[in-house]
C-alpha positions in Angstrom: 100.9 -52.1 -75.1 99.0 -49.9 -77.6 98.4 -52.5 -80.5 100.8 -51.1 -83.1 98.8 -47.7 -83.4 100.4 -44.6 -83.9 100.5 -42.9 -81.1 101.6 -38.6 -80.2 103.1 -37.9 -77.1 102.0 -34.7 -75.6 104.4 -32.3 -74.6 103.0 -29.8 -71.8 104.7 -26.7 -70.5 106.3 -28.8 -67.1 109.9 -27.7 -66.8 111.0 -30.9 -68.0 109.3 -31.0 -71.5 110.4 -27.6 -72.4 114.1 -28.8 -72.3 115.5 -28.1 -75.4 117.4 -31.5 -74.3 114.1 -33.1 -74.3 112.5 -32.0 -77.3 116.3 -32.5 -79.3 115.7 -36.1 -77.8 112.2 -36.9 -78.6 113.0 -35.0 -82.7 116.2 -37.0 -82.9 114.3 -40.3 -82.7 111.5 -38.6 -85.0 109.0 -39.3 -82.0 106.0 -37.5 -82.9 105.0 -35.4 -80.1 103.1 -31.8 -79.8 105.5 -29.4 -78.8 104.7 -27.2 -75.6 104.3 -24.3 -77.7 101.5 -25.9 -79.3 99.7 -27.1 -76.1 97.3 -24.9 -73.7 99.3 -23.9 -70.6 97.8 -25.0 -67.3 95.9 -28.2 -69.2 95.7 -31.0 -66.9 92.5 -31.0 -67.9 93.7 -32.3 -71.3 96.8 -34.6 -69.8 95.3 -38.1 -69.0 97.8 -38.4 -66.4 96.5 -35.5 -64.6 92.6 -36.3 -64.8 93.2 -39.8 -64.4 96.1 -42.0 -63.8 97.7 -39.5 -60.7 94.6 -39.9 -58.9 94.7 -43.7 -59.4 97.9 -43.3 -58.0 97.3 -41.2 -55.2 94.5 -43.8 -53.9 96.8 -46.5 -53.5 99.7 -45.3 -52.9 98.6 -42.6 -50.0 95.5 -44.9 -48.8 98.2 -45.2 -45.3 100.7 -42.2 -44.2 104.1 -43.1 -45.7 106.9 -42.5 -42.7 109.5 -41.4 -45.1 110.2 -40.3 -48.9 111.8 -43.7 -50.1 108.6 -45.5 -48.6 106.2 -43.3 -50.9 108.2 -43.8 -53.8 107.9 -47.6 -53.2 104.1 -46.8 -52.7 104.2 -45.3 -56.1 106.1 -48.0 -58.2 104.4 -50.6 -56.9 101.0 -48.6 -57.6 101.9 -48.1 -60.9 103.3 -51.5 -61.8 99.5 -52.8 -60.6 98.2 -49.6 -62.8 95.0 -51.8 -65.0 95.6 -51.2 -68.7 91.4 -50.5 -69.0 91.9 -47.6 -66.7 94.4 -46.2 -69.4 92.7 -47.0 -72.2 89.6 -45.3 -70.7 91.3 -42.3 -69.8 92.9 -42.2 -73.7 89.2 -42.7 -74.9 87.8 -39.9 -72.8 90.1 -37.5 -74.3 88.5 -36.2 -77.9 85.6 -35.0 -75.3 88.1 -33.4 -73.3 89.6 -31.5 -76.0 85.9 -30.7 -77.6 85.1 -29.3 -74.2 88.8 -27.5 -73.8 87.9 -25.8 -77.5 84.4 -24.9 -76.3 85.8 -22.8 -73.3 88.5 -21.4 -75.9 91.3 -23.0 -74.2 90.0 -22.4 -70.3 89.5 -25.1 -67.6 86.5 -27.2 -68.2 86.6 -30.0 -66.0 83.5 -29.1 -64.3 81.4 -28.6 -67.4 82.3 -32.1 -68.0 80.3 -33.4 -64.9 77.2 -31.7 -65.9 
């Protein structure tokens, strides 16, 4: 999937990345990853998930009201098993201008600066 290059997970301040089990985890396997303490609060600006890929998901998997939770949750895994591998690439590519801009603004939302 990513062409044998070395790759950094992110680690943002969500509930579930702060877990100490989650960061023993991801250290026991020597996954290199930026700990939360090391990542702007409040970035989704930064996350490619969050400026990308959710609102992929979102499109196709809310384009018709779901009647119940386990019919969403379909929505969503079969969304993101049809997820293009160019729209994630594009979204990794875009992010050395999204942390240029996220420095420029000392660590503040940017996302509209990036529009203009």
């Amino acid at each position: 999937m990513f062409n044998n290059r070395h790759w950094v997970f992110q680690q943002d301040s969500a509930p579930a990345n702060r877990a100490k089990s989650t960061q023993d985890w991801l250290a026991a396997r020597e996954i290199d990853f930026i700990r939360h303490e090391d990542w702007p609060s409040s970035s989704p600006d930064l996350n490619p998930l969050d400026y990308k890929i959710w609102q992929h998901l979102e499109e196709k998997a809310c384009s018709k009201p779901q009647p119940n939770l386990e019919s969403l949750k379909t929505s969503l895994i079969k969304a993101a098993a049809d997820i293009d591998m160019d729209l994630v690439r594009a979204a990794i590519d875009d992010w050395p201008r999204r942390l240029k801009a996220c420095i420029q603004n000392h660590g503040g939302h940017f996302e509209s600066n990036l529009m203009s």
